[in-house]
C-alpha positions in Angstrom: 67.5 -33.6 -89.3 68.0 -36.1 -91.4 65.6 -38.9 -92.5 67.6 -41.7 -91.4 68.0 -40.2 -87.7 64.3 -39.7 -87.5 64.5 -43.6 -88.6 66.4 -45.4 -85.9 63.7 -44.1 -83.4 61.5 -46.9 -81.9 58.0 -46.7 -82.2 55.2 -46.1 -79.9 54.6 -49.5 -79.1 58.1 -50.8 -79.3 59.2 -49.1 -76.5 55.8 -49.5 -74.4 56.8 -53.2 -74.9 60.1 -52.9 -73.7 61.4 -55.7 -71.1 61.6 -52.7 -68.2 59.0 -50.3 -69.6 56.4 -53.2 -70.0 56.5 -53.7 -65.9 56.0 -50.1 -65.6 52.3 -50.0 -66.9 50.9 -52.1 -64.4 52.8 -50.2 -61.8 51.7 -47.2 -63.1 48.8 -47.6 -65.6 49.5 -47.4 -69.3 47.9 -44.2 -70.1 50.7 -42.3 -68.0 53.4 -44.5 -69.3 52.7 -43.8 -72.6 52.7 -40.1 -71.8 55.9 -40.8 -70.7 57.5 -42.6 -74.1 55.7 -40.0 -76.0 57.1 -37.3 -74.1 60.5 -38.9 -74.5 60.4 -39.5 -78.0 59.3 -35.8 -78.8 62.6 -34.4 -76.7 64.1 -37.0 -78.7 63.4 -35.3 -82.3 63.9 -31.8 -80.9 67.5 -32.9 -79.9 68.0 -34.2 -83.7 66.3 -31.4 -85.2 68.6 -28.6 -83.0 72.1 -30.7 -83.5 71.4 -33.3 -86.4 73.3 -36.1 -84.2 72.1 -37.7 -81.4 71.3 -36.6 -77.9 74.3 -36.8 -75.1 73.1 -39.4 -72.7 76.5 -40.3 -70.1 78.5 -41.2 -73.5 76.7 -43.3 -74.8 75.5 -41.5 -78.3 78.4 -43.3 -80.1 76.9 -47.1 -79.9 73.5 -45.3 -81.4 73.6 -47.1 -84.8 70.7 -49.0 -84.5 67.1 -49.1 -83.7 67.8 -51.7 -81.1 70.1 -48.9 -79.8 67.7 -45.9 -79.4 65.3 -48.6 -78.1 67.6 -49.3 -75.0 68.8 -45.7 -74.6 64.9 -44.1 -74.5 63.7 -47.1 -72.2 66.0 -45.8 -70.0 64.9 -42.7 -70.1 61.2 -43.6 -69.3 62.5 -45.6 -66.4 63.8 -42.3 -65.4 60.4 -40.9 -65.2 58.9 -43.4 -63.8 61.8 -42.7 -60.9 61.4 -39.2 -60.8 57.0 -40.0 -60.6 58.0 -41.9 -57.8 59.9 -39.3 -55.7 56.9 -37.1 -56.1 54.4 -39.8 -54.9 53.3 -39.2 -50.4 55.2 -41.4 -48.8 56.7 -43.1 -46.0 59.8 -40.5 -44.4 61.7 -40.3 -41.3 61.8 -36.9 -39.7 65.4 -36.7 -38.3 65.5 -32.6 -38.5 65.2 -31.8 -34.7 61.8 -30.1 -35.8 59.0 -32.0 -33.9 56.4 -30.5 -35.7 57.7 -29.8 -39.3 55.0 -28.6 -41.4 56.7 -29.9 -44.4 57.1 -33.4 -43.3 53.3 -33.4 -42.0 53.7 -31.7 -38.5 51.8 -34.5 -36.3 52.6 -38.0 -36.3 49.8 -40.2 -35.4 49.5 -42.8 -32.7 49.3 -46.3 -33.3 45.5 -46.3 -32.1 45.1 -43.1 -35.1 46.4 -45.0 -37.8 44.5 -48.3 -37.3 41.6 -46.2 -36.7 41.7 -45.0 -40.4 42.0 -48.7 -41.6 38.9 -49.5 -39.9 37.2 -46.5 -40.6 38.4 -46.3 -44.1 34.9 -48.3 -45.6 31.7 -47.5 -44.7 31.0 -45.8 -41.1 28.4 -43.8 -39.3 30.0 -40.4 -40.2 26.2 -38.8 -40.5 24.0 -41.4 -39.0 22.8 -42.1 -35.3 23.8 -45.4 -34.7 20.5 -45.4 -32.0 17.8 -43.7 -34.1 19.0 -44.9 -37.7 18.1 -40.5 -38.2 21.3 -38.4 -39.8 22.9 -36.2 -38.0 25.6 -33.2 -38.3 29.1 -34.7 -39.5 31.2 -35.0 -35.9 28.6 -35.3 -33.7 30.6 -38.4 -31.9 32.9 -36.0 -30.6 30.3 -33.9 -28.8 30.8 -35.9 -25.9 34.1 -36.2 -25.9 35.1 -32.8 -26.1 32.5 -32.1 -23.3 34.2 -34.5 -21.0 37.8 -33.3 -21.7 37.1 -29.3 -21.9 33.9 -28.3 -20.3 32.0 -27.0 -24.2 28.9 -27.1 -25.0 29.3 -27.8 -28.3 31.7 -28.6 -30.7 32.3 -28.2 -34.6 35.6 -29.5 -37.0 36.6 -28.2 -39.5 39.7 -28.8 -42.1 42.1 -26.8 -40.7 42.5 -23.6 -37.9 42.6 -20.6 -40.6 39.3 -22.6 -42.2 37.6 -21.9 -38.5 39.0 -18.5 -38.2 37.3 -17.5 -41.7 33.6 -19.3 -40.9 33.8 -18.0 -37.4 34.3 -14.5 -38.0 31.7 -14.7 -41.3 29.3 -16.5 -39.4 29.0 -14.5 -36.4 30.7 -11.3 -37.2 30.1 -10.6 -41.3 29.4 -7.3 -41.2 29.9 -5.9 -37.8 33.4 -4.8 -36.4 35.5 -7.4 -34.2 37.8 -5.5 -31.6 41.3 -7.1 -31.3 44.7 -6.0 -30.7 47.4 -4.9 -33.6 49.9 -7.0 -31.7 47.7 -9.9 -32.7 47.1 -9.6 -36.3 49.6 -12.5 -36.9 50.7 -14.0 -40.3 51.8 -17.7 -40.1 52.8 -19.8 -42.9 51.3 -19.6 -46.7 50.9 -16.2 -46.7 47.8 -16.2 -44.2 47.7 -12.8 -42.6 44.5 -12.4 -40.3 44.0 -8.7 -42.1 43.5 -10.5 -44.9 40.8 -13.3 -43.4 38.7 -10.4 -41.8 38.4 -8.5 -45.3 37.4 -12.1 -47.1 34.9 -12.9 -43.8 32.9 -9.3 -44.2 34.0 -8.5 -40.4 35.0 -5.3 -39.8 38.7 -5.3 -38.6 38.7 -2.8 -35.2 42.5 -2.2 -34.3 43.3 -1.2 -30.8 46.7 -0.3 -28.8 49.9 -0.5 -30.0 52.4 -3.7 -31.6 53.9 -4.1 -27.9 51.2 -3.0 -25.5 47.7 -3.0 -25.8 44.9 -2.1 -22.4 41.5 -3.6 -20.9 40.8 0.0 -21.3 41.3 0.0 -24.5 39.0 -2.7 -25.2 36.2 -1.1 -23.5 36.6 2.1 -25.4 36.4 0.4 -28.4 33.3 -1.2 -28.1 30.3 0.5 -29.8 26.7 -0.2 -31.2 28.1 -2.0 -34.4 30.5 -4.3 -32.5 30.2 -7.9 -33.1 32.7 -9.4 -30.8 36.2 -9.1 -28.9 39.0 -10.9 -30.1 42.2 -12.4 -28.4 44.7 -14.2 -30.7 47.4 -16.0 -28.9 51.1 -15.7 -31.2 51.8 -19.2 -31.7 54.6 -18.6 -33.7 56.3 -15.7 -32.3 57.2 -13.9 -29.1 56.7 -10.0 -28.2 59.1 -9.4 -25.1 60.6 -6.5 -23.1 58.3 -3.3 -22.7 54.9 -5.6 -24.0 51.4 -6.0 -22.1 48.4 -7.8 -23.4 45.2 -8.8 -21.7 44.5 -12.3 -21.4 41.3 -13.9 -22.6 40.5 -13.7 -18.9 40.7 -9.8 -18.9 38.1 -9.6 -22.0 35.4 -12.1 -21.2 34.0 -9.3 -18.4 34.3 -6.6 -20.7 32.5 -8.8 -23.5 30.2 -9.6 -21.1 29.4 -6.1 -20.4 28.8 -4.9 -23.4 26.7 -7.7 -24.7 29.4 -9.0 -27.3 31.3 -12.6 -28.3 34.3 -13.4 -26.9 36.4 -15.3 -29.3 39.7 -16.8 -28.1 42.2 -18.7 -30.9 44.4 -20.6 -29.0 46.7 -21.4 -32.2 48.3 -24.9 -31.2 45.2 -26.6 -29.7 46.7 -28.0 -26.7 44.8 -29.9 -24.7 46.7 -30.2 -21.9 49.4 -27.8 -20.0 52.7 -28.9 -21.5 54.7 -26.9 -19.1 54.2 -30.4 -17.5 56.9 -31.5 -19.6 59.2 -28.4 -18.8 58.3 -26.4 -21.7 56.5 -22.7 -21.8 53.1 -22.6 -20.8 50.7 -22.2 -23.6 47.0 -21.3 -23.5 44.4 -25.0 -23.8 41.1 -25.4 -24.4 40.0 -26.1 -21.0 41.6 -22.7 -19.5 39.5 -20.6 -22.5 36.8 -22.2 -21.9 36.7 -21.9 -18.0 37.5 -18.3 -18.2 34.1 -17.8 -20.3 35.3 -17.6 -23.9 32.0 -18.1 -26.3 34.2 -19.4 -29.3 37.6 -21.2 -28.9 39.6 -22.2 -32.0 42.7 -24.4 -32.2 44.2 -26.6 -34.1 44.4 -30.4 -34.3 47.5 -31.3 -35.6 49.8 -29.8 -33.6 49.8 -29.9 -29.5 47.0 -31.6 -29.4 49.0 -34.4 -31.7 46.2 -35.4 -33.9 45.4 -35.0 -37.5 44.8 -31.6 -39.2 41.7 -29.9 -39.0 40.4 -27.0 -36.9 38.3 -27.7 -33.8 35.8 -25.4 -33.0 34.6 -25.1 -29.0 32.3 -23.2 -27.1 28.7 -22.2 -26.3 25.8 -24.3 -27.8 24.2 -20.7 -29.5 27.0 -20.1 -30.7 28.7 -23.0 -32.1 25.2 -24.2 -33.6 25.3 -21.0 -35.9 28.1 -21.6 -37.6 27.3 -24.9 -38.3 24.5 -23.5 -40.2 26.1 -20.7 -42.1 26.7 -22.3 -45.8 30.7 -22.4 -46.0 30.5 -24.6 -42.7 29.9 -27.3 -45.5 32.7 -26.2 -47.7 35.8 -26.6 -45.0 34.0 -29.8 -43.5 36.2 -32.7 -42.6 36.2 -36.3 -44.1 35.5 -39.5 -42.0 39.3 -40.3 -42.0 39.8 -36.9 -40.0 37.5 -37.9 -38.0 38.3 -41.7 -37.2 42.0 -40.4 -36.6 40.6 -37.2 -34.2 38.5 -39.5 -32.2 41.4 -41.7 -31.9 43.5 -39.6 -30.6 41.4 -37.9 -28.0 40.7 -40.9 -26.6 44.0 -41.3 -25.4 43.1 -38.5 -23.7 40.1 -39.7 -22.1 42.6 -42.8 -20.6 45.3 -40.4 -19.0 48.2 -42.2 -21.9 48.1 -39.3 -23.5 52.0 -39.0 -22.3 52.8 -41.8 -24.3 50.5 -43.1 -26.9 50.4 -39.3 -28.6 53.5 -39.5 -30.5 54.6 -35.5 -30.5 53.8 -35.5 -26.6 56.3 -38.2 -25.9 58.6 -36.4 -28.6 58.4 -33.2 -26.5 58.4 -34.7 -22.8 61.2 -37.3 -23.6 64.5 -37.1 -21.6 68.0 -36.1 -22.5 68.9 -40.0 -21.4 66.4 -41.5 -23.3 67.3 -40.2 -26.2 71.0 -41.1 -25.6 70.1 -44.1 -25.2 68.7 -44.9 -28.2 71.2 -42.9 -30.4 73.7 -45.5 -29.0 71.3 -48.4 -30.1 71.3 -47.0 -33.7 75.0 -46.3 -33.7 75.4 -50.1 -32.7 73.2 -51.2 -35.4 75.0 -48.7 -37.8 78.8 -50.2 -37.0 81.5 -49.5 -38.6 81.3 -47.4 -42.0 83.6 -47.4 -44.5 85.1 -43.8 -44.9 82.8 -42.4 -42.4 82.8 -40.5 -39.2 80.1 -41.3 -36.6 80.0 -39.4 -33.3 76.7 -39.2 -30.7 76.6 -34.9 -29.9 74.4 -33.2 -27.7 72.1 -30.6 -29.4 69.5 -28.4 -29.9 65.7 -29.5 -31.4 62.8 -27.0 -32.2 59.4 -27.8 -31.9 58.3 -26.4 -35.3 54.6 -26.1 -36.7 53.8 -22.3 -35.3 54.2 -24.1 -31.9 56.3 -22.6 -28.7 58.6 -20.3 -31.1 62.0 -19.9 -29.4 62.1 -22.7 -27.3 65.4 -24.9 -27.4 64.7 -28.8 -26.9 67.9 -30.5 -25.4 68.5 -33.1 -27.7 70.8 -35.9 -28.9 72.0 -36.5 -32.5 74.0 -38.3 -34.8 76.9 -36.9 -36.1 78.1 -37.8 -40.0 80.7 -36.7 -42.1 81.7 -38.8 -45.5 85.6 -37.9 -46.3 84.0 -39.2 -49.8 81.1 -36.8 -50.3 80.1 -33.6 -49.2 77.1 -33.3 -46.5 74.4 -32.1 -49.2 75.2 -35.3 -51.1 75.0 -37.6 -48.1 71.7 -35.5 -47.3 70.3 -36.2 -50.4 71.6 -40.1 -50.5 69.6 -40.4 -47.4 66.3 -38.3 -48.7 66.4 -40.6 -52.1 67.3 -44.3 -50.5 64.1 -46.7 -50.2 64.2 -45.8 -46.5 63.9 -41.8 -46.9 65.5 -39.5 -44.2 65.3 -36.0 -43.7 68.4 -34.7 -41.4 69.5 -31.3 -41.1 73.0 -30.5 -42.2 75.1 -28.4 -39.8 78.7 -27.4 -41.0 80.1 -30.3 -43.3 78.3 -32.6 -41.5 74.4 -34.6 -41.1 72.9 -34.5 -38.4 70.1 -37.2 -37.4 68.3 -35.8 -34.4 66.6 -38.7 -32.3 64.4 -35.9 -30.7 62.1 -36.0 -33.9 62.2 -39.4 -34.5 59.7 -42.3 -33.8 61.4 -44.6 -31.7 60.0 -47.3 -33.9 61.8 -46.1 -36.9 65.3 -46.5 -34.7 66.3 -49.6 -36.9 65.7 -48.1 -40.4 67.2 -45.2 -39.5 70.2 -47.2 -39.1 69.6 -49.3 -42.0 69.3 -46.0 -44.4 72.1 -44.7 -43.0 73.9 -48.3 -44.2 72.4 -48.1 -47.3 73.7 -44.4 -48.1 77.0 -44.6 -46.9 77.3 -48.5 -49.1 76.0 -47.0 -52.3 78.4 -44.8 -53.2 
């Protein structure tokens, strides 16, 4: 590499002073910027030390003759990483996959009432103080009564998420002892959690009984010994044993648990709060139900029937409930005041009967066929005609996603692209990359927007993204 290359490049603060890189450290603060010029400048100097002549960059290495040159050339390139810092920023998408609850796009939406709830909440707020006796109190106590009203507990405890109130329930009330459940519930869901796995970590003693397909009251009773802790019924949120199976409800256990002096812990995966069948879909197991049938411990989760934020939500009997609150790692997988302002939020749509239509993924699920034809005609009217692009309004198939009612088919309605210009995984990612993001799913050569999945207040910049792509070619 020759001296005179090494010359031409800008220094430090040249390039930091740039007419676009200046803008970019009060965007971004200077201290990441200038990580950024220094980082380009080093790949700079590799690049003339491997080929002794400058870097490839779209053609343009020929006009490099000057500073003023390499100045232009690397302030692009920092502009780059400041897009590319951008992309990998949270923020604002449209879920257009079909998959109501897609864990990757942040499963629940929140309602209206949710999301002004964290702006309000966002500053100071009595997360640990009695508003009446100015004494502190355990985080979530203004839930208590709320979750009485709407399920019937005794007691109530949140934590950040459903696996979170697996592990402290079984270490809190179990570690130790053996905890009878059946092999055809020792699920794995998503991120490698196996429930093996959270019994070795909890110090409960993992009792298998029956078989993958069939498992007996009797063989809960015969389990049951001196060292037993508790029974166990998992419900399989996110898959389906059928043909020759049998398993006993939580129903069927809470006499035997009964019996035999033991806990009966019930996790009813989704935390529904409410029968959804209601809306035509598969009955799945609520709060309410467990509770009634005598369950000591239910566990659920928040964000996905219930349609609130995520966190795990721990139900059941006062004695119970209270000692896990106590046990040390209750403080460890403890929520935040926005979970909390958003969870109160949404269960008191709930408490109104609006639950229907104020909970976004409940008015996702229970929406009609002609409602969602509807709109797709609205968008496609807004969209109009595009230039070298196909447009059709198909009837298809949505999931509900997030572990939740595995195998069910949502009739749905969807957009239909196809670009004679560029191929579906470049119109996917036009659409994924545009200043209004959209996630679609791509079937054959063509995108697919599925209105089933998306808010009906997005409707408009759906259609302007899909402008916007289809324009910027």
């Amino acid at each position: 590499m020759s001296s005179e290359s090494l010359s031409r490049l800008p220094p430090v603060q040249d390039l930091l002073s740039h007419a676009t890189v200046e803008p970019l450290v009060a965007e971004h603060g200077r201290e990441l910027v200038l990580d950024w010029v220094r980082e380009v400048l080093a790949q700079t100097r590799e690049q003339l030390g491997q080929s002794n002549s400058s870097p490839s960059n779209d053609g343009k290495q020929s006009a490099l003759r000057d500073r003023a040159s390499w100045t232009e050339l690397l302030a692009e390139q920092v502009q780059r990483h400041a897009r590319t810092a951008d992309l990998q920023q949270l923020s604002r998408v449209i879920n257009a996959t079909g998959v109501v609850l897609h864990t990757g796009l942040g499963r629940a939406p929140l309602s209206d009432a949710a999301r002004q709830a964290l702006s309000e909440l966002g500053g100071h707020c009595n997360v640990e103080v009695d508003l009446e006796t100015a004494e502190r109190r355990y985080r979530g106590h203004q839930l208590e009564a709320t979750f009485r009203a709407l399920t019937g507990c005794e007691d109530v405890l949140i934590v950040n998420n459903n696996a979170a109130a697996t592990l402290l329930t079984l270490q809190a009330l179990c570690a130790g002892r053996e905890v009878v459940i059946s092999r055809g519930q020792l699920i794995e869901i998503g991120g490698s959690f196996r429930l093996p796995e959270i019994f070795s970590l909890s110090g409960a003693v993992l009792r298998e009984i029956g078989t993958t397909n069939r498992t007996h009251v009797g063989d809960y009773q015969a389990a049951i010994r001196a060292n037993t802790a508790a029974v166990m019924h998992v419900h399989p949120s996110n898959f389906r044993v059928i043909g020759f199976s049998e398993t006993p409800a939580i129903e069927d256990l809470v006499p035997i648990a009964r019996k035999h002096g033991v806990i009966a812990i019930d996790d009813i995966g989704s935390g529904a709060l409410i029968d959804v069948a209601e809306f035509g879909l598969p009955a799945e197991p609520t709060f309410p139900q467990s509770l009634a049938a005598g369950a000591d411990v239910v566990l659920g989760s928040g964000d996905k029937l219930l349609g609130g934020p995520q966190c795990g939500i721990i139900l059941g009997k006062r004695e119970a409930v209270e000692r896990i609150r106590q046990h040390p790692l209750a403080r460890a997988v403890r929520v935040g005041k926005l979970t909390l302002a958003a969870l109160q939020a949404t269960l008191d749509a709930y408490l109104r009967g609006v639950e229907a239509t104020e909970i976004p993924t409940l008015a996702m699920l229970s929406a009609s066929v002609e409602s969602l034809r509807f709109r797709a005609r609205q968008v496609a009217d807004e969209i109009g005609a595009l230039p070298d692009c196909s447009l059709e309004i198909a009837n298809e198939t949505a999931a509900v996603g997030g572990g939740s009612l595995p195998g069910v088919d949502l009739p749905t309605v969807a957009l239909r692209l196809r670009s004679r210009s560029m191929s579906a995984n470049e119109f996917s990612r036009r659409l994924r990359l545009g200043s209004i993001r959209v996630f679609g799913r791509i079937q054959q050569d063509d995108v697919l927007l599925d209105l089933r999945s998306v808010l009906s207040e997005d409707d408009s910049r759906l259609a302007l993204a899909v402008r916007y792509a289809v324009s910027n070619q």
